[in-house]
N, CA, C and O of each residue as an XYZ file, in Angstrom:
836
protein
N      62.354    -58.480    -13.337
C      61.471    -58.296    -12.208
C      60.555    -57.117    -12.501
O      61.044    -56.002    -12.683
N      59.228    -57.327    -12.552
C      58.369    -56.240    -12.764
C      58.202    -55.419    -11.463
O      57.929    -55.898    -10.362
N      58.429    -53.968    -11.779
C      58.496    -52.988    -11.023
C      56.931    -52.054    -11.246
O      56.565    -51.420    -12.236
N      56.298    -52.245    -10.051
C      54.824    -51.318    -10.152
C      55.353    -50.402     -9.081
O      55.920    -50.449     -7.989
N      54.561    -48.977    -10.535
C      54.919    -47.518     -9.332
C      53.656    -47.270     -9.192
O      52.703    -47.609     -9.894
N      53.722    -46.486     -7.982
C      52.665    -46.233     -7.044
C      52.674    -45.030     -7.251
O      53.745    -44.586     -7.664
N      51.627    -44.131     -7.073
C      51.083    -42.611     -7.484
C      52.158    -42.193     -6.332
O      52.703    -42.846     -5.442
N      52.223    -40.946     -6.694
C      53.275    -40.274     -6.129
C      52.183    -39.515     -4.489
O      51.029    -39.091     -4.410
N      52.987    -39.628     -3.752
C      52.039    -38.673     -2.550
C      52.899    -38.189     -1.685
O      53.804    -38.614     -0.966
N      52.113    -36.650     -2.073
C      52.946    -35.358     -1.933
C      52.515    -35.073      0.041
O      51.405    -34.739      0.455
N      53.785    -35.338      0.928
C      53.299    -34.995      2.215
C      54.055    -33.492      2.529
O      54.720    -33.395      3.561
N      53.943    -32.449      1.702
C      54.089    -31.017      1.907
C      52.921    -30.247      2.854
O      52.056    -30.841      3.496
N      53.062    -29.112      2.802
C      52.049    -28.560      3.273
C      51.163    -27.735      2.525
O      51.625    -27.076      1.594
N      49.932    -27.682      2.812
C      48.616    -27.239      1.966
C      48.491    -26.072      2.842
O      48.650    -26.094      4.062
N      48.156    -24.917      2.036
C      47.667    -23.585      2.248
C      45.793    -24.367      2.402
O      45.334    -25.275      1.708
N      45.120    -23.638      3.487
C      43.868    -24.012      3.920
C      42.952    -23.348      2.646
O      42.868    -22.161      2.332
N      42.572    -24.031      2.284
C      40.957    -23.471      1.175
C      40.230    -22.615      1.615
O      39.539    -23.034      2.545
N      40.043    -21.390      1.310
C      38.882    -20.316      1.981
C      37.406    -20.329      0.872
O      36.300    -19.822      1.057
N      37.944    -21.129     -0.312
C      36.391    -20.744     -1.431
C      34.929    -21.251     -0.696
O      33.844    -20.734     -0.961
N      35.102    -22.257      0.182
C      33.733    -22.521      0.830
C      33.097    -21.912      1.204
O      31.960    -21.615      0.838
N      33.904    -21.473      2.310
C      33.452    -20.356      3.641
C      33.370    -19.128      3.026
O      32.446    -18.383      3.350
N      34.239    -18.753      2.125
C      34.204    -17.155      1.364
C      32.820    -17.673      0.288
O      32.539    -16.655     -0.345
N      31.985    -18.682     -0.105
C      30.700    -18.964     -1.033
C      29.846    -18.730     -0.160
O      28.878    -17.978     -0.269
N      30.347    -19.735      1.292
C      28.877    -19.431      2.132
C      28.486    -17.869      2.840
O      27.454    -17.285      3.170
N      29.693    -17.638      2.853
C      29.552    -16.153      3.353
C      29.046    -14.971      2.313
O      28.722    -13.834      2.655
N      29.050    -15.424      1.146
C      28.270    -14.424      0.200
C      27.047    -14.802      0.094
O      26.252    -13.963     -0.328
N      26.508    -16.270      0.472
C      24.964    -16.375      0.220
C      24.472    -16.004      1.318
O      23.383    -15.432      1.275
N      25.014    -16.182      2.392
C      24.669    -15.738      3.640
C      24.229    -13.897      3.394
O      23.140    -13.341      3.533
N      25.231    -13.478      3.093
C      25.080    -11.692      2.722
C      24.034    -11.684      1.914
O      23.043    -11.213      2.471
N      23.819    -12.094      0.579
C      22.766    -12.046     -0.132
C      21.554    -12.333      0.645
O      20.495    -11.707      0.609
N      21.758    -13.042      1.131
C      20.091    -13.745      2.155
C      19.526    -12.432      2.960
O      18.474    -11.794      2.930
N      20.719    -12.351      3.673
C      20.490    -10.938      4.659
C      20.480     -9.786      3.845
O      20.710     -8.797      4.541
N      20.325     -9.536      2.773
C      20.367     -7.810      2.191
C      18.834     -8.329      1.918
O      17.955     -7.710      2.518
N      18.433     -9.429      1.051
C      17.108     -9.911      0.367
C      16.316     -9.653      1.664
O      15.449     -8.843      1.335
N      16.201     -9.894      2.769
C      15.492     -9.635      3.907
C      15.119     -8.449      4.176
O      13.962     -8.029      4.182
N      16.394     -7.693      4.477
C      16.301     -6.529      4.327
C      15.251     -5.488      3.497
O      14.439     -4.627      3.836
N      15.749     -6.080      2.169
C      15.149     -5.126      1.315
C      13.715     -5.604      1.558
O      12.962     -4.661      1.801
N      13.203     -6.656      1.559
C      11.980     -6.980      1.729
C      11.149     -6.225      3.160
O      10.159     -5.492      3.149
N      11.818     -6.627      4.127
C      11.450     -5.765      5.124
C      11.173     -4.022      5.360
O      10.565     -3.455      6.269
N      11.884     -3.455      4.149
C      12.223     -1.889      4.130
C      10.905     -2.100      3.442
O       9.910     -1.917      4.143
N      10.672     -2.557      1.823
C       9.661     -2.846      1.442
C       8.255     -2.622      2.020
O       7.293     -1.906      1.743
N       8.591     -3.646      3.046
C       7.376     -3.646      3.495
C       6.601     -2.503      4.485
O       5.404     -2.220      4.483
N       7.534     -2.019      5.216
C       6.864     -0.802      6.150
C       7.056      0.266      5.073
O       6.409      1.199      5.549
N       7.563      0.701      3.889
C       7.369      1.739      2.896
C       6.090      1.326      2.015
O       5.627      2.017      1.108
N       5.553     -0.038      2.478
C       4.462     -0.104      1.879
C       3.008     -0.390      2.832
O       1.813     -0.550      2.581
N       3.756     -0.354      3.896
C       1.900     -0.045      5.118
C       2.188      1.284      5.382
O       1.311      1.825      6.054
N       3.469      2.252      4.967
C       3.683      3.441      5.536
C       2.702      4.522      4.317
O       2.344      5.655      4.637
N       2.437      3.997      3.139
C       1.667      4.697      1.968
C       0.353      3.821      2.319
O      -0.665      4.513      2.330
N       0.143      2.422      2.613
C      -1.156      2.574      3.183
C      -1.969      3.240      4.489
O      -3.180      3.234      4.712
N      -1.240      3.623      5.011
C      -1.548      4.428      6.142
C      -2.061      5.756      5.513
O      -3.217      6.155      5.369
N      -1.265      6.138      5.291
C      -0.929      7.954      4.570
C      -2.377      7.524      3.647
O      -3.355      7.842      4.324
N      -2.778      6.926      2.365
C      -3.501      6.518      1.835
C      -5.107      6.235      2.861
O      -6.154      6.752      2.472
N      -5.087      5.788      3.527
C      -6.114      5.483      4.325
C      -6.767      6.694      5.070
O      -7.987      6.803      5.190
N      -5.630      7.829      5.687
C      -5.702      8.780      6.229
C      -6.737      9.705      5.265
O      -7.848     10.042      5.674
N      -6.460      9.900      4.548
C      -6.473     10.757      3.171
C      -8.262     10.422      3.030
O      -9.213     11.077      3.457
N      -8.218      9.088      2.225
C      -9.864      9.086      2.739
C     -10.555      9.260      4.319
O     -11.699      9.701      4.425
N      -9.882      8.937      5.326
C     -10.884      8.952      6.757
C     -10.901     10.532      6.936
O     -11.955     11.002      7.363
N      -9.745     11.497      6.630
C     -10.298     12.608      6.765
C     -11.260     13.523      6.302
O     -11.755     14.479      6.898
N     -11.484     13.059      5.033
C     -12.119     13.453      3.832
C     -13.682     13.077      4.673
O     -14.701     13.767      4.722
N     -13.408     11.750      5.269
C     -14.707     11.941      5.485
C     -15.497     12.271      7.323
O     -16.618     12.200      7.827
N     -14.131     12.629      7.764
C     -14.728     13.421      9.243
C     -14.642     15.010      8.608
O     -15.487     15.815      8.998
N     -13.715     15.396      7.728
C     -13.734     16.514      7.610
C     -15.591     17.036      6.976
O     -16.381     17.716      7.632
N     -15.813     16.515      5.720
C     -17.536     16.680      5.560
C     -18.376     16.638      6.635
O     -19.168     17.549      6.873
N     -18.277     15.732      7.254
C     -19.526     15.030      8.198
C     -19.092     16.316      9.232
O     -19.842     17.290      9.166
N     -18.248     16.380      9.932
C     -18.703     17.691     10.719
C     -17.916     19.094     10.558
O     -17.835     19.806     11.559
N     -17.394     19.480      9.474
C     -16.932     20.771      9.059
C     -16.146     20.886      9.830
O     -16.506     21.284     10.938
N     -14.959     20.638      9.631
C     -13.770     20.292     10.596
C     -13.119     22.168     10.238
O     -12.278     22.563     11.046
N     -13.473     23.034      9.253
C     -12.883     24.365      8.794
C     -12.073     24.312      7.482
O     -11.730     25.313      6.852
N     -11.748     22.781      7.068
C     -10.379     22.932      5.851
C     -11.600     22.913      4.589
O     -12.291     23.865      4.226
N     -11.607     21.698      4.140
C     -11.666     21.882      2.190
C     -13.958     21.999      3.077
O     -14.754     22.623      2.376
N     -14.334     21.557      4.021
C     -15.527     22.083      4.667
C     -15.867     23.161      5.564
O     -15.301     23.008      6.647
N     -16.584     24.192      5.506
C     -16.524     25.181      6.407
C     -17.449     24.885      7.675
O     -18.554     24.378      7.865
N     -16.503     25.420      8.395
C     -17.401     25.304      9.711
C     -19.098     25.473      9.875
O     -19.587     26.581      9.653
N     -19.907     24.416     10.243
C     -21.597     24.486     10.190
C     -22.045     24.326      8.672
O     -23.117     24.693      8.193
N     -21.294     23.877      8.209
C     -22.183     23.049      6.978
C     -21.376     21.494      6.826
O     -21.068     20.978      5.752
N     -21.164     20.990      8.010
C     -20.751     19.466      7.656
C     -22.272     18.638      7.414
O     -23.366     19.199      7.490
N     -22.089     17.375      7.150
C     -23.261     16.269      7.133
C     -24.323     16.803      7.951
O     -25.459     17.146      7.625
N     -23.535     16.811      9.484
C     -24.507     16.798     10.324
C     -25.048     18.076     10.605
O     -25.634     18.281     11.668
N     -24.889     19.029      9.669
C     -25.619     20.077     10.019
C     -26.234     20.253      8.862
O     -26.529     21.408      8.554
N     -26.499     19.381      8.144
C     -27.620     19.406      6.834
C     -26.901     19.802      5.945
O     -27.628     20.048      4.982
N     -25.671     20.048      5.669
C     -24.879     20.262      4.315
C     -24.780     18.933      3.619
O     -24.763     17.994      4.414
N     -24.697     18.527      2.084
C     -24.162     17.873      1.502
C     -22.919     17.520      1.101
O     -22.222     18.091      0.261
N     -22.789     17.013      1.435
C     -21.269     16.347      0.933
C     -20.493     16.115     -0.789
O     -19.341     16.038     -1.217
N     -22.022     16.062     -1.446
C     -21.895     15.780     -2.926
C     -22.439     16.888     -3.451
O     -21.998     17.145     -4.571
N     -23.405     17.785     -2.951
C     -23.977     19.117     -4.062
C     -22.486     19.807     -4.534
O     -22.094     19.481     -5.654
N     -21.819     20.540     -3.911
C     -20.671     21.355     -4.306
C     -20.110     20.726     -5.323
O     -20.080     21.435     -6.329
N     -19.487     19.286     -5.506
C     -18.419     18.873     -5.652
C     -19.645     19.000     -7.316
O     -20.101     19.919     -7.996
N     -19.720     17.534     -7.315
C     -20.806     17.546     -8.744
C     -22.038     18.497     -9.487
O     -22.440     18.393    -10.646
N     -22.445     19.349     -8.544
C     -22.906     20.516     -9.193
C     -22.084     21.321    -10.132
O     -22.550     21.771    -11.179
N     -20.829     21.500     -9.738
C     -19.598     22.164    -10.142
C     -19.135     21.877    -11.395
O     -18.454     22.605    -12.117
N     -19.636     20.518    -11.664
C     -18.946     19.714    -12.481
C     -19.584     20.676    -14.510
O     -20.652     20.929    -15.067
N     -18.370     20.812    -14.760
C     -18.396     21.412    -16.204
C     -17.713     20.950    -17.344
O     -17.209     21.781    -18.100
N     -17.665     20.309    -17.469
C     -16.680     19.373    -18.260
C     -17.375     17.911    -18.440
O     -18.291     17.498    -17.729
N     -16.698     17.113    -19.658
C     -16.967     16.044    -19.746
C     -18.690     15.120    -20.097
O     -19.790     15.573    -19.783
N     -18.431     13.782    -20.807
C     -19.516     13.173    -21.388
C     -20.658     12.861    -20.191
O     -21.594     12.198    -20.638
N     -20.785     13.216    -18.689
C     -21.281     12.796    -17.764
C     -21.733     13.799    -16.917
O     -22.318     13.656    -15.844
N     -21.354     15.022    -17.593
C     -21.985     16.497    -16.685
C     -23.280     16.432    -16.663
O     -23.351     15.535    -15.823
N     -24.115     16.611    -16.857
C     -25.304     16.641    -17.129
C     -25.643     15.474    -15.975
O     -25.989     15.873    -14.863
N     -25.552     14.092    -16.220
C     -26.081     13.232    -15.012
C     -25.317     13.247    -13.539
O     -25.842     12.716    -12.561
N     -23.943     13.948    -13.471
C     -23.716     14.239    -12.504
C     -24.788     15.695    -11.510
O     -25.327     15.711    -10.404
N     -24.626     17.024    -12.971
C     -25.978     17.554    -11.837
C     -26.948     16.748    -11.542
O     -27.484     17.187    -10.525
N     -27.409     15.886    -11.863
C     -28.768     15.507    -11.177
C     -28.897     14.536    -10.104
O     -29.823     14.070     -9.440
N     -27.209     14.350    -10.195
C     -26.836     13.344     -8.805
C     -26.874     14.514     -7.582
O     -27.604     14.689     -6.606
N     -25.935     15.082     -8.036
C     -25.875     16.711     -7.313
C     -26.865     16.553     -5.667
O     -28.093     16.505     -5.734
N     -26.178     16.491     -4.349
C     -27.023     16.389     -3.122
C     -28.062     15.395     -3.057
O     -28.940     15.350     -2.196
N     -27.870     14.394     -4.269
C     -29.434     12.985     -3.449
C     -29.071     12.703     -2.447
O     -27.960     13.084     -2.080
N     -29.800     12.005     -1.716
C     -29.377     11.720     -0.282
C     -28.738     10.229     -0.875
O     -27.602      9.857     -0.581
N     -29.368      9.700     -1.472
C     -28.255      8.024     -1.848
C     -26.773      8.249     -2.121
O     -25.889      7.704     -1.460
N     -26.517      9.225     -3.305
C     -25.169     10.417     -3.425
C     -24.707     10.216     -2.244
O     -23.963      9.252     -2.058
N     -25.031     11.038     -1.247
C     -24.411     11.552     -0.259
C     -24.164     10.332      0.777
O     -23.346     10.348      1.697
N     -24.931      9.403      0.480
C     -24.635      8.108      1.857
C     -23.358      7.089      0.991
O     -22.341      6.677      1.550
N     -23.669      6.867     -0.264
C     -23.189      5.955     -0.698
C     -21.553      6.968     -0.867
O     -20.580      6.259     -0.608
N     -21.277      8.072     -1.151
C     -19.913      8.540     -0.963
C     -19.351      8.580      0.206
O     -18.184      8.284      0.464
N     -20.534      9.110      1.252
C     -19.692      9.008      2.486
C     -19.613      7.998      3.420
O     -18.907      8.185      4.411
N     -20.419      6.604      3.237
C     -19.782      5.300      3.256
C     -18.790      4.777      3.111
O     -18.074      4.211      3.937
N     -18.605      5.008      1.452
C     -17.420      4.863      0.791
C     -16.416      5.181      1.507
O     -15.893      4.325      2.221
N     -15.843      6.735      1.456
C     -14.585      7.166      2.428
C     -14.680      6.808      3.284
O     -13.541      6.785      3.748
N     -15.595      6.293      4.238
C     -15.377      5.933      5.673
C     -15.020      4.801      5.825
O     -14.172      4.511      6.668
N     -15.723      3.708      4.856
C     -15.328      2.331      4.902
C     -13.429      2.194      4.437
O     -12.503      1.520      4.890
N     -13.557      3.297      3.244
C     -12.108      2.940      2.340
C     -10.771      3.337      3.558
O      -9.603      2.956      3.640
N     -11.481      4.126      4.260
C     -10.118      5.017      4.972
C     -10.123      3.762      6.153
O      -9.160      2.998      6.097
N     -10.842      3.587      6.893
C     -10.733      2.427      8.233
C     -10.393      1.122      7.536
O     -10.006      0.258      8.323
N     -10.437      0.773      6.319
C     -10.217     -0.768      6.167
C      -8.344     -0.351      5.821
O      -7.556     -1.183      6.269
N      -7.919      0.497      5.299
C      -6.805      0.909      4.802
C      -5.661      1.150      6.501
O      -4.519      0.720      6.658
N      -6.493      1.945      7.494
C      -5.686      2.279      8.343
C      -5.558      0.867      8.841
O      -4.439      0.362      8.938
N      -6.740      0.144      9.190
C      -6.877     -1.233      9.768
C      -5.764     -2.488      9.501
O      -5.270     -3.331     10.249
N      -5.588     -2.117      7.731
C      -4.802     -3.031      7.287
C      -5.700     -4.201      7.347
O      -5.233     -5.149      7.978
N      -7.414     -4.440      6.612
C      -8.143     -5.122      6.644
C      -9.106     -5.240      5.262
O      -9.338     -4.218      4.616
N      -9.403     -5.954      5.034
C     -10.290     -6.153      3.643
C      -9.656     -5.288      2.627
O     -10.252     -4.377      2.052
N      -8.441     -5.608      2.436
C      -7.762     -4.622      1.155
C      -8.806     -4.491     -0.166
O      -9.412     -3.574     -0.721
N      -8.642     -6.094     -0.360
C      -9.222     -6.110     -2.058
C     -10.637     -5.305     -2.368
O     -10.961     -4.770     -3.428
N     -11.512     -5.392     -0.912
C     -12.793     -5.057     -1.227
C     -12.356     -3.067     -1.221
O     -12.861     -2.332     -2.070
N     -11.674     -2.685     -0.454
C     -11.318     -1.363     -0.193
C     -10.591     -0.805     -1.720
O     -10.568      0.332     -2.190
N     -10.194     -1.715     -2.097
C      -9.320     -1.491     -3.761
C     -10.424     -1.429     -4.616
O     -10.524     -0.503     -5.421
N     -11.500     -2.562     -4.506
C     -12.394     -2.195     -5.560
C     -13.070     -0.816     -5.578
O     -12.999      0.056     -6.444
N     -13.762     -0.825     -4.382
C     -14.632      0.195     -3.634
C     -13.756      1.688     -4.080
O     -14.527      2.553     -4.497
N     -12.467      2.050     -4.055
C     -12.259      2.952     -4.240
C     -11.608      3.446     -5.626
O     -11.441      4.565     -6.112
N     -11.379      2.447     -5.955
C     -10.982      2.225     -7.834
C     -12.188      2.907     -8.319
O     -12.119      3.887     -9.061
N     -13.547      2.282     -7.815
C     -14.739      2.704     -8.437
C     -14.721      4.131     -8.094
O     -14.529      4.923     -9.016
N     -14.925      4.663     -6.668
C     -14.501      5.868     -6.593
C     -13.905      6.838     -7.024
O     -14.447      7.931     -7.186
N     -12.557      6.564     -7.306
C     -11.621      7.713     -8.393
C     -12.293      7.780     -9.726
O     -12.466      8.855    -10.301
N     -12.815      6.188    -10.407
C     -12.716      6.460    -11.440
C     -14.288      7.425    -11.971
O     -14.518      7.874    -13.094
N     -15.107      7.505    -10.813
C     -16.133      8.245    -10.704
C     -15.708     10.103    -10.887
O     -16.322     10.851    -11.649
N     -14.588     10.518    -10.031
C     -14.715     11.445     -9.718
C     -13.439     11.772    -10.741
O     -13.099     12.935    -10.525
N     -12.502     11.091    -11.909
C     -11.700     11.350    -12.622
C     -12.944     11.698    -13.544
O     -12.743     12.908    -13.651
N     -14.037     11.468    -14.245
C     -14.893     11.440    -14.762
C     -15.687     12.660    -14.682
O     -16.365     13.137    -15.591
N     -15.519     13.167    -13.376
C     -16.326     13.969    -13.109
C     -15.480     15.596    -13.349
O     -15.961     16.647    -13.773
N     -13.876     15.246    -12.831
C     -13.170     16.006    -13.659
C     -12.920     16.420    -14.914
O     -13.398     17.500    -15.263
N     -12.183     15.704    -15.769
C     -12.241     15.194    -17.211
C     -11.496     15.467    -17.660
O     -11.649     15.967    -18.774
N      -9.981     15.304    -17.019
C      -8.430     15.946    -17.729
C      -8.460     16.085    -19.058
O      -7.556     16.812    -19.470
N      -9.163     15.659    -19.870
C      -8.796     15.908    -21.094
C      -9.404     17.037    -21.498
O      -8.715     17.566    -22.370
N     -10.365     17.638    -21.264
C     -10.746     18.627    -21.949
C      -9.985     19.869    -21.744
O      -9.657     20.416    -20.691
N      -9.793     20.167    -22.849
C      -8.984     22.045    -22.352
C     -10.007     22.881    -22.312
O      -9.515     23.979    -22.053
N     -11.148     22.983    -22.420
C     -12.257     23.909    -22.382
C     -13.643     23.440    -21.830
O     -14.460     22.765    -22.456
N     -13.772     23.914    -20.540
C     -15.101     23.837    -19.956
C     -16.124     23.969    -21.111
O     -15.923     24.246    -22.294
N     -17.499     23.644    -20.323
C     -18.508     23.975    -20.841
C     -18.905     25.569    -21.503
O     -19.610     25.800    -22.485
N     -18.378     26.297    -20.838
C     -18.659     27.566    -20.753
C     -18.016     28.200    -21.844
O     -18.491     29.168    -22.438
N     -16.753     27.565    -22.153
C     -15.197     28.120    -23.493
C     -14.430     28.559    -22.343
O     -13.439     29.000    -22.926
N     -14.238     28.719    -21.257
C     -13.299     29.163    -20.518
C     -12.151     27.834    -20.804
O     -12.478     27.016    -21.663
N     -10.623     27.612    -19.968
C      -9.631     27.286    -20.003
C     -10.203     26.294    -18.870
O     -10.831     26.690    -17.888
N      -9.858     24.778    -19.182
C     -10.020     23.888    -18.030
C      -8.998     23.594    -16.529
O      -9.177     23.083    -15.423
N      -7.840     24.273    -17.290
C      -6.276     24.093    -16.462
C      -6.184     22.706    -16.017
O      -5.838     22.255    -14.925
N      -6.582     22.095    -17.138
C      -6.145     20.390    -16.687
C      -4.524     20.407    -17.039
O      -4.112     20.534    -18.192
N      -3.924     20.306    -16.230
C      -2.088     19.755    -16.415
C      -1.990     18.263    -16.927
O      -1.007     17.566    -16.672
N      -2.966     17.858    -17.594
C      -2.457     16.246    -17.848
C      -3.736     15.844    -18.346
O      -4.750     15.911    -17.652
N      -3.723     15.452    -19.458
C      -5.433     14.883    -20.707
C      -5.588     14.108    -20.046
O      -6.810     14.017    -19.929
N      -4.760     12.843    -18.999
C      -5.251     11.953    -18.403
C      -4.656     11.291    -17.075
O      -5.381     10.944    -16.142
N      -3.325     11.156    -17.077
C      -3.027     10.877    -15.956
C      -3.454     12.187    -14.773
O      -3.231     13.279    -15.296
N      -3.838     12.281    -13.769
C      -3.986     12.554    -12.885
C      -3.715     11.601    -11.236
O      -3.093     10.553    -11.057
N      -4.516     12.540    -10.168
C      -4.092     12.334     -8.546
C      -5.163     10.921     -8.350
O      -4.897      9.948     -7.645
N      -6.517     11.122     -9.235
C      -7.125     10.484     -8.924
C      -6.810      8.632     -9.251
O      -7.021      7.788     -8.380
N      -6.197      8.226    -10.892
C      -5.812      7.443    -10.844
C      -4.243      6.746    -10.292
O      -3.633      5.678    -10.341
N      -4.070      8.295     -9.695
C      -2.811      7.539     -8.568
C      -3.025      6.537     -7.490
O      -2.401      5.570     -7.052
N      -4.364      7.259     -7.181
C      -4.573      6.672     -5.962
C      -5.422      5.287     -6.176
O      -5.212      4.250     -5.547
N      -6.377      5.461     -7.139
C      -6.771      3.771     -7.810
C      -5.338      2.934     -7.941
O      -5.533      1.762     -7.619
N      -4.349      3.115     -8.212
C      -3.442      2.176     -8.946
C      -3.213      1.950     -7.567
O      -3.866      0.987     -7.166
N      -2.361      2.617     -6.499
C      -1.861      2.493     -5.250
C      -2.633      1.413     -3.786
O      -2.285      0.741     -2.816
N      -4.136      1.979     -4.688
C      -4.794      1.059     -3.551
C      -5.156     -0.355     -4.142
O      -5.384     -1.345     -3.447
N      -5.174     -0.322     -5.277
C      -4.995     -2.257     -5.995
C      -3.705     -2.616     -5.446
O      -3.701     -3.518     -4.608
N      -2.367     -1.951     -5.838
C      -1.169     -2.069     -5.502
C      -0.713     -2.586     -3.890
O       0.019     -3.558     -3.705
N      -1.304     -1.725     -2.759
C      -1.591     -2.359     -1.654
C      -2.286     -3.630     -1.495
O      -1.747     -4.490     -0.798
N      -3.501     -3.883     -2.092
C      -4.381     -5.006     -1.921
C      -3.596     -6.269     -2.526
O      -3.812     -7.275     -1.849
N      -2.528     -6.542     -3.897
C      -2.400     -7.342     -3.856
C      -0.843     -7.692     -3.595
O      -0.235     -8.547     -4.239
N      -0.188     -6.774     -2.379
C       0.945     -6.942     -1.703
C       0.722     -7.663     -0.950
O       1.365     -8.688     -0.725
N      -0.753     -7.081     -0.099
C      -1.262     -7.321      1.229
C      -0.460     -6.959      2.377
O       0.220     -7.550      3.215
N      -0.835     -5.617      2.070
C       0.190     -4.340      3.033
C      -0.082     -4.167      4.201
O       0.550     -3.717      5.157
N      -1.655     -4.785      3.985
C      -2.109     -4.845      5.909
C      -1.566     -5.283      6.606
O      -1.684     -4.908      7.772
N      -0.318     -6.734      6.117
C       0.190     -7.573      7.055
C       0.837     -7.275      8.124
O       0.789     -7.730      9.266
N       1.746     -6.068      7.402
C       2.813     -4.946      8.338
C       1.935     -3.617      8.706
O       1.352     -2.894      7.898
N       1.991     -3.464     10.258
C       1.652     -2.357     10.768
C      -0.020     -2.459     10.620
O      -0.884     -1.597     10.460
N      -0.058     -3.704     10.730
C      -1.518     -3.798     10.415
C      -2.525     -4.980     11.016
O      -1.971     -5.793     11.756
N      -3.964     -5.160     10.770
C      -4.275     -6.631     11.355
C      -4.374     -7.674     10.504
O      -4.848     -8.761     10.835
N      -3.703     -7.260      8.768
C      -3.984     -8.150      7.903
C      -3.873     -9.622      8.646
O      -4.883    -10.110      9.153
N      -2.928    -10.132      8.677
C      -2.590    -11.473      9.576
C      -3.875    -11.904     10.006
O      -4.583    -12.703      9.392
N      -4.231    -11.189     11.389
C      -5.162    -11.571     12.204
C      -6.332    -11.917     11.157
O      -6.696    -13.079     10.975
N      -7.031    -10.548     10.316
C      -7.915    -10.309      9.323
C      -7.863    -11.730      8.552
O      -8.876    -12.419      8.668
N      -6.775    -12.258      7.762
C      -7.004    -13.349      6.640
C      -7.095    -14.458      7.812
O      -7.957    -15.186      7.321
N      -6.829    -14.922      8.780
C      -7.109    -16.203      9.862
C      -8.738    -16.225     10.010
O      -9.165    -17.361     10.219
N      -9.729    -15.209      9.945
C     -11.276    -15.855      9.972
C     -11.634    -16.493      9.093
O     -11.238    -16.431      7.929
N     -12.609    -17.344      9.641
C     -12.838    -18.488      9.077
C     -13.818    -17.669      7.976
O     -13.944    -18.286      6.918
N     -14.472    -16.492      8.042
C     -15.361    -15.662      6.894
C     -14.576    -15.651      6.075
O     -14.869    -16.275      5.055
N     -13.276    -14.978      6.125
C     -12.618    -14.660      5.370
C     -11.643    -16.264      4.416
O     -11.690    -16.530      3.215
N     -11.195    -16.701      5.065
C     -10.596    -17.811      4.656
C     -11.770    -18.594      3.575
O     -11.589    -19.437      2.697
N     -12.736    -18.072      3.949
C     -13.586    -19.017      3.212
C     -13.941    -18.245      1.680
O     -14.017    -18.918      0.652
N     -14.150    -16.707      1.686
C     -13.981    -16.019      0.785
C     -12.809    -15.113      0.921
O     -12.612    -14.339      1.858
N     -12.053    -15.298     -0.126
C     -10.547    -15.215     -0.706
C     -10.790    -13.271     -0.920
O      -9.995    -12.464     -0.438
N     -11.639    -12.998     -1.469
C     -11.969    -11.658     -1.806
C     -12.024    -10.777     -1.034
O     -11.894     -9.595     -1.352
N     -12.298    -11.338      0.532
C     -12.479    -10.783      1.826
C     -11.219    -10.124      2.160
O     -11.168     -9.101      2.841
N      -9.983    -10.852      1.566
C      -8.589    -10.599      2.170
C      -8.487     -9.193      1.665
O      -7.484     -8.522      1.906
């Protein structure tokens, strides 16, 4: 008589499986730290565009009406001081001295810089037109790194330049920082980026953002 065995089945008791719930509960954690960090991210990065933005808008209320700090009282803009004679007259150093004095107080000088800071600092606090504010002030530093000229150890004159650095400097900190904002798009947080990239101007040119 042929005898067929049947798989054996074990009716003991099973300890409950936790590897699921202990998998989903680590992607779950991972999800929530990734948020996190993104979120910290992000207000440590409208919190340096702010600070950044500041930096130019004061620069340029402080000129325009001699607020007392790096301008003295009654020689701002509006009391017929220049904004650009001091800075580039000054200038002693470097392959561009010479055409910087003769920039030295033009009135184009003086509109087109203090445009500049005014536009760079309000689009930055705004959290609005990053990229154009990144170009605009990239060009800026790299104007006035130029006008410095870390590398030289000796003015025009043979005196000591006290450059601390042949090249890195404050000025291309702040070029790198404000590309760095523009293509985070730091305006979004603490800012009107959002609102800003929804016009239809803007949506239509990408560069606007």
């Amino acid at each position: 008589m042929a005898v067929h065995e049947h798989p054996h089945r074990s009716s003991g008791f099973h300890l409950p499986s936790f590897r699921r719930n202990r998998n989903a509960s680590t992607s779950e954690s991972a999800v929530s730290a990734l948020s996190d960090t993104h979120t910290t991210g992000a207000y440590v990065l409208a919190s340096l565009r702010l600070l950044t933005g500041f930096v130019f808008l004061w620069a340029f209320l402080d000129k325009t009406f001699g607020l007392g700090y790096a301008t003295p009282s009654g020689k701002g803009w509006i009391d017929g001081g220049s904004p650009t004679k001091g800075f580039l007259s000054g200038v002693a150093a470097g392959p561009m001295e010479s055409t910087f004095h003769s920039w030295a107080g033009a009135a184009w000088a003086d509109w087109l810089f203090m445009l500049g800071l005014a536009g760079i600092g309000i689009a930055l606090i705004a959290g609005v037109a990053l990229r154009f504010a990144a170009a605009a002030g990239t060009l800026m530093m790299a104007f006035m790194w130029l006008a410095e000229w870390p590398p030289a150890r000796h003015l025009s004159d043979g005196s000591p330049s006290m450059s601390t650095n042949p090249f890195a400097d404050y000025h291309l900190v702040y070029a790198v920082a404000l590309i760095a904002l523009a293509a985070v798009a730091a305006g979004d947080t603490l800012g009107l980026g959002r609102l800003w990239a929804k016009l239809p101007l803007v949506r239509r040119s990408r560069w606007l953002r």
